[in-house]
C-alpha positions as CSV (number, residue, x, y, z in Angstrom):
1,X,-16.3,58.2,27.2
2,X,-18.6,56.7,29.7
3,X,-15.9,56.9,32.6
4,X,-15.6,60.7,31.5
5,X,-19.3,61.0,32.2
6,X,-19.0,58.9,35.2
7,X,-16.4,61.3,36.8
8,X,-18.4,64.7,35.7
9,X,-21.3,63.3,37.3
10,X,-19.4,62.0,40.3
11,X,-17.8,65.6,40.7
12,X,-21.4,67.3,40.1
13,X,-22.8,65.0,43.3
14,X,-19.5,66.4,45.4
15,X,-20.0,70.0,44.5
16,X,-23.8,69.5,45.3
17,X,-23.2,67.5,49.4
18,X,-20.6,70.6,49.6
19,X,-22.8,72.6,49.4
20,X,-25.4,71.4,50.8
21,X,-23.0,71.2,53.9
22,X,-23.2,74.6,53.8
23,X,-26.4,75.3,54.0
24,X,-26.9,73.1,57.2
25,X,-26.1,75.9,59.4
26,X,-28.8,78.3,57.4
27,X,-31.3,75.7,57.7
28,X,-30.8,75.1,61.5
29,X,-31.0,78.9,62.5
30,X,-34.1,79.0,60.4
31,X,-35.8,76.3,62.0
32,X,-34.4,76.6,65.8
33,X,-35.7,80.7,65.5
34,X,-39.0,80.0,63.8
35,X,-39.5,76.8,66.1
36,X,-38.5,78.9,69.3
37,X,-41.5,81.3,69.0
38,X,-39.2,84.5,68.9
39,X,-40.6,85.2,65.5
40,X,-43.1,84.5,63.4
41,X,-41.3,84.5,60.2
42,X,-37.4,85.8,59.4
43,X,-36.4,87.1,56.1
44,X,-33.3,86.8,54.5
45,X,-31.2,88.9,51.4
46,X,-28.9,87.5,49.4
47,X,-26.7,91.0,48.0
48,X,-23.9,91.6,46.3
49,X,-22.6,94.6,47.3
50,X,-20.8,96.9,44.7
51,X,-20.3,100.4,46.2
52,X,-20.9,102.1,49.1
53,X,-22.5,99.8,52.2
54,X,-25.0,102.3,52.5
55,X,-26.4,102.2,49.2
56,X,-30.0,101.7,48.4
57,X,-30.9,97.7,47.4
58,X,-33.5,97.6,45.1
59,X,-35.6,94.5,45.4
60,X,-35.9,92.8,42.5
61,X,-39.0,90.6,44.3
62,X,-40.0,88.9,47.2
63,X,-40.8,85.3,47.6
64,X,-42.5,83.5,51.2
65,X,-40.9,80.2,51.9
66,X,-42.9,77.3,54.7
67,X,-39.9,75.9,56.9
68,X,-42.1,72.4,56.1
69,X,-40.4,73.0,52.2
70,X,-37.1,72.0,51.4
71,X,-35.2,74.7,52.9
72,X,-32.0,73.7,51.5
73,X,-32.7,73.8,48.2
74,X,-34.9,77.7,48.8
75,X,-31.0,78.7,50.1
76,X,-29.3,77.5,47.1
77,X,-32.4,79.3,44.6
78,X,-31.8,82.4,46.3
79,X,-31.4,85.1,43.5
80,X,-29.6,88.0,44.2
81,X,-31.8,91.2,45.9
82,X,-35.1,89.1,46.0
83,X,-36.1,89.0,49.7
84,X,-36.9,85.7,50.8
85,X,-39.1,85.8,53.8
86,X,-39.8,81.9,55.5
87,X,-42.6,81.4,57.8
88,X,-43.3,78.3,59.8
């Protein structure tokens, strides 16, 4: 039983550096624009699209992010059509 839980938590650690992995690249063209000075903040959509591409998105919010946060972990809250806008 305990090497059961051992493993799950084990896999849940692999699925979480995956990912995290992932988000490296995200995190780096946040930063490297926002530090650069060509903008003042960048906003990003997470959208499923499920017709046409020109369909209308209804927000479903908005939310401001500071790069100084964990940015990783903002990328993998994202909910879907809730513009996320980060700001240095």
């Amino acid at each position: 039983m305990a090497q059961k839980r051992d493993k799950a938590a084990s896999d849940d650690r692999g699925l979480e550096a995956r990912a995290s992995s992932g988000l490296a690249p995200w995190v780096g063209l946040i930063r490297e624009t926002l530090d650069s000075g060509i903008a003042t903040e960048l906003g990003l959509l997470l959208h499923q699209y499920r017709g046409a591409l020109d369909e209308d998105i209804p927000l479903q919010g908005a939310e401001t992010i500071r790069t100084d946060d964990a940015l990783a972990d903002a990328l993998r809250l994202m909910r879907e059509d809730v513009l996320v806008t980060f700001v240095r």
